[in-house]
C-alpha positions as CSV (number, residue, x, y, z in Angstrom):
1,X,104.9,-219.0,-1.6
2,X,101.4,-219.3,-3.2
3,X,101.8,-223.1,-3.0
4,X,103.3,-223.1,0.3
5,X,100.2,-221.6,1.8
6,X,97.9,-224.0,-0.1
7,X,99.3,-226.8,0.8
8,X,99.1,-225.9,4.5
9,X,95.9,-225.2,4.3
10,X,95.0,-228.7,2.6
11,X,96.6,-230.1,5.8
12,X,94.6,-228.0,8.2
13,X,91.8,-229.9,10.1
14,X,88.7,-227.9,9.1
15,X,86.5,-229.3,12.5
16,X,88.9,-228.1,15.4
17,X,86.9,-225.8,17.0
18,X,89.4,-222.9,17.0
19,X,89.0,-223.2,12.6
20,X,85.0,-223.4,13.2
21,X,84.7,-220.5,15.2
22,X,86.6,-218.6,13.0
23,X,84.7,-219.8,10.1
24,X,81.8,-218.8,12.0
25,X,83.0,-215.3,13.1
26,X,83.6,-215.0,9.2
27,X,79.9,-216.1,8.3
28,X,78.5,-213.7,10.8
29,X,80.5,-210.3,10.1
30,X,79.8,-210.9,6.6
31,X,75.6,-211.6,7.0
32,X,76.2,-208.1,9.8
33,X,77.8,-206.1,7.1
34,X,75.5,-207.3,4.6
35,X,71.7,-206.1,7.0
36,X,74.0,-203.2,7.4
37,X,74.5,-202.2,4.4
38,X,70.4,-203.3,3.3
39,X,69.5,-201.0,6.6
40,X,71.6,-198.0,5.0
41,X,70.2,-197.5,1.5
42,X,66.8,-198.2,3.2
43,X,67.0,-195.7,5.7
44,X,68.9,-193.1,2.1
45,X,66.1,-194.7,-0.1
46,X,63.5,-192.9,2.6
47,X,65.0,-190.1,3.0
48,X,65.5,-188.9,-0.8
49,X,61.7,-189.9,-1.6
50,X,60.9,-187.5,1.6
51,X,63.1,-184.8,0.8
52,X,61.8,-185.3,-3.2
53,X,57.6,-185.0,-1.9
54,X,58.7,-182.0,0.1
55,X,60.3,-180.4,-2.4
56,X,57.5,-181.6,-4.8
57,X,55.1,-180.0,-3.0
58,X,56.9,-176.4,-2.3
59,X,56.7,-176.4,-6.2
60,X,53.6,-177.3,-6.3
61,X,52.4,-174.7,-4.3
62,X,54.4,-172.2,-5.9
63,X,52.5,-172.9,-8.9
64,X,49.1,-172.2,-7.5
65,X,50.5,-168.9,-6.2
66,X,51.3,-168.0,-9.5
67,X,48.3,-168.8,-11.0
68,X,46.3,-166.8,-7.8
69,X,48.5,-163.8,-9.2
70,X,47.7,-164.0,-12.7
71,X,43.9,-163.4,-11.5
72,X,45.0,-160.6,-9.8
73,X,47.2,-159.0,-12.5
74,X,44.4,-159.3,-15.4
75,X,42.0,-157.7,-12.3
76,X,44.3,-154.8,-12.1
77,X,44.0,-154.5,-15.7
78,X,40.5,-154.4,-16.0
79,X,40.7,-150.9,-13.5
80,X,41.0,-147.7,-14.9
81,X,44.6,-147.1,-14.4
82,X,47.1,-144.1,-14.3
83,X,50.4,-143.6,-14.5
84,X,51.1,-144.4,-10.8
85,X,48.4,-147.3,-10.8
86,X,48.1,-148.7,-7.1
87,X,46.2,-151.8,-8.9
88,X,49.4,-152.5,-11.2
89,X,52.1,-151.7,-8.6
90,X,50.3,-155.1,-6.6
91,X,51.3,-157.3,-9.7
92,X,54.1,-159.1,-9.5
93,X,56.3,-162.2,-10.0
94,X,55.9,-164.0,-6.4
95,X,59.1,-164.7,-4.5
96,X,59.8,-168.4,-4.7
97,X,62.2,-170.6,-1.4
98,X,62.5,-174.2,-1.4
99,X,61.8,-174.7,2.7
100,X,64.7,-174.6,4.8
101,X,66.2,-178.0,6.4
102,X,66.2,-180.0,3.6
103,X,68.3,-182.9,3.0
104,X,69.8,-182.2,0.1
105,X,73.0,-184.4,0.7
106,X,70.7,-187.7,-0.1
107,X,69.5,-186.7,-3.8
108,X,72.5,-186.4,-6.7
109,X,74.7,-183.5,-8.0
110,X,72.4,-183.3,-11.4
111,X,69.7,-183.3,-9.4
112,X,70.2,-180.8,-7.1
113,X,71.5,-178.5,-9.8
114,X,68.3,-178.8,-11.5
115,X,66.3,-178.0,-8.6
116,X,68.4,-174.8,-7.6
117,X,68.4,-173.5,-11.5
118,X,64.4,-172.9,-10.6
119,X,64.5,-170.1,-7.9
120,X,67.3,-168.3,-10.4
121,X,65.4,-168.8,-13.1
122,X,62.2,-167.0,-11.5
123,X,64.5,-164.5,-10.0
124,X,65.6,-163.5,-13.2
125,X,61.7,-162.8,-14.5
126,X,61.3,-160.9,-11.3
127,X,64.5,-158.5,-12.3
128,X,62.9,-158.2,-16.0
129,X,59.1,-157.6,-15.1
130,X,60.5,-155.0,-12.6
131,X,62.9,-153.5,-15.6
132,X,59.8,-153.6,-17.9
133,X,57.8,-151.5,-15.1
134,X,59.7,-149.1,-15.2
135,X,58.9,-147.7,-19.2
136,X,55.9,-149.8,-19.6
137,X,52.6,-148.8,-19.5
138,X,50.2,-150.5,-16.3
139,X,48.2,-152.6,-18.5
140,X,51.4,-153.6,-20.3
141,X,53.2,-154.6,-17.0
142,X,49.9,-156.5,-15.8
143,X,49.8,-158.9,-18.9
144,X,54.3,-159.1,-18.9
145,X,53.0,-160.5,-15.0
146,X,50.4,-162.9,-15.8
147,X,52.5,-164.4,-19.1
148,X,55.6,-165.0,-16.7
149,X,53.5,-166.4,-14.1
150,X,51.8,-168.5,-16.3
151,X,55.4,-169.6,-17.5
152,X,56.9,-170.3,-14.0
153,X,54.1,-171.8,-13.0
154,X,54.5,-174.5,-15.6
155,X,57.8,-175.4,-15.1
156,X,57.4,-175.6,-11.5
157,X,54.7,-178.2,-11.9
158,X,56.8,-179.8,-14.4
159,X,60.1,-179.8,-11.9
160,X,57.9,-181.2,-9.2
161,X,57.0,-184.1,-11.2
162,X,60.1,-185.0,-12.9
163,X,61.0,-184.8,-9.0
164,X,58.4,-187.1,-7.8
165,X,59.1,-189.8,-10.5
166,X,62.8,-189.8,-10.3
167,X,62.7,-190.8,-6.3
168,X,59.6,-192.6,-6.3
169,X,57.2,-190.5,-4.5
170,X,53.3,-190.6,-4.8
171,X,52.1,-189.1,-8.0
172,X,50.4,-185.7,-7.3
173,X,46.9,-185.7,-7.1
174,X,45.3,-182.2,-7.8
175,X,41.8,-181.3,-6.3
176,X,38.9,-180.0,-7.7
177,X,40.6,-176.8,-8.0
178,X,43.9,-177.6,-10.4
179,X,42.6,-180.3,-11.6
180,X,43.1,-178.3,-15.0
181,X,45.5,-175.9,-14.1
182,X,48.3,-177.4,-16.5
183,X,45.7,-177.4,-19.5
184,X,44.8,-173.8,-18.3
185,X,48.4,-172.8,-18.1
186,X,49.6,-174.1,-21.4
187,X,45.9,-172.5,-23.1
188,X,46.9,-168.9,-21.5
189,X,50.8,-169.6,-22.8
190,X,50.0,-169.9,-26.5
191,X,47.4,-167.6,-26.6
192,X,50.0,-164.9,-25.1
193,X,52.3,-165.7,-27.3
194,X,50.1,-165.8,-30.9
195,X,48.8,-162.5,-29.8
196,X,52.9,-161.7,-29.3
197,X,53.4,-162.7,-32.7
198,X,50.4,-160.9,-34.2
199,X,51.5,-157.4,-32.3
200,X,54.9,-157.7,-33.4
201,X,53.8,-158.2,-37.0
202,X,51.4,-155.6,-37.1
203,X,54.1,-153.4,-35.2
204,X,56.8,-154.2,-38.0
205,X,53.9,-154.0,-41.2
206,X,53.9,-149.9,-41.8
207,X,57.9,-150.5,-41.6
208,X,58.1,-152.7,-44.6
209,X,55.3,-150.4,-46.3
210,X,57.6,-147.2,-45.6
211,X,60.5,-149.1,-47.2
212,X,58.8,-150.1,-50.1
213,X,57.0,-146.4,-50.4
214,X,60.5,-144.9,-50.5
215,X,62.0,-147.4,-53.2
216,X,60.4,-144.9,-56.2
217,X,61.3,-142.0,-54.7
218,X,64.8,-142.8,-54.9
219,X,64.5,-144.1,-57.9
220,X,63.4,-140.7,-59.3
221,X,66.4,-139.0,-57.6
222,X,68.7,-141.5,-59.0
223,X,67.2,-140.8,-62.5
């Protein structure tokens, strides 16, 4: 049959005009389907960088909330505070939306699940910071605030760039005013978190001394 259909169309006459309109039909459906299909991932190529600035920049922004609220959490601080602090009560984990009306149908299944683990993730320091409130002291509360500011604030700047390099949208440019936030954020981070490490060992220091205190007394009872 294969050979059949070969052979008949070795005999066709390839300039009647019937066979070079069809040709030419062919040509131009193809070349049609072809700017079609360029026209499409133009138009999707567009739409993902726009949908990547804007979610770039609600990040962005985010961030400099945060930041805006660490200043006001080491301020309330700095007070004299009470139990019922009004100063203290003020500081707290922003909420954090990506806008509304975004396309998110143009931008890949990893990429949207990394974008939505953000807002849980801040939720999540919202519900601790309030948990801690509730048995911490003011001052305590204020600096749990700034440190988990300062923390969600870097990840949202870092989100917001993977975001912009990924879909090929303008670099951010920082003003005058976060021009060092990043460098500010990651100072403030490992400060917090040496004078975490110093607290907890002076906390766990007259533990250890106890211990070793109690080891010749029960020694002697032993004896």
């Amino acid at each position: 049959m294969r050979r059949e259909w070969l052979e008949y169309l070795q005999r066709l006459d390839w300039n009647t005009p019937m066979i070079l309109a069809l040709a030419s039909g062919a040509v131009g459906s193809v070349i049609t389907l072809a700017w079609i299909s360029a026209r499409d991932a133009r138009e999707r190529k567009r739409q993902r960088r726009d949908t990547a600035l804007e979610l770039a920049l609600s990040l962005e922004s985010y961030a400099r909330t945060c930041r805006t609220m660490m200043h006001k959490a080491a301020w309330a601080a700095s007070e004299p505070v009470g139990p019922m602090s009004e100063a203290s009560k003020g500081a707290s984990i922003p909420v954090f939306a990506y806008p509304d009306k975004l396309q998110w149908h143009v931008l890949s299944r990893k990429v949207i699940s990394e974008l939505r683990e953000y807002p849980a993730t801040v939720y999540a320091a919202r519900e601790y910071v309030e948990a801690f409130r509730e048995f911490g002291e003011p001052i305590d509360v204020c600096g749990q605030v700034e440190y988990e500011c300062a923390k969600a604030a870097m990840a949202a700047l870092a989100l917001a760039r993977s975001t912009r390099r990924r879909h090929g949208a303008a670099t951010w440019k920082p003003g005058a005013k976060d021009s060092a936030m990043e460098r500010e954020l990651s100072d403030f981070i490992a400060n917090a978190e040496e004078k975490r490490k110093a607290s907890l060992e002076r906390r766990t220091e007259p533990t250890v001394g106890r211990r070793a205190d109690a080891q010749p007394f029960n020694q002697a009872l032993s004896a």
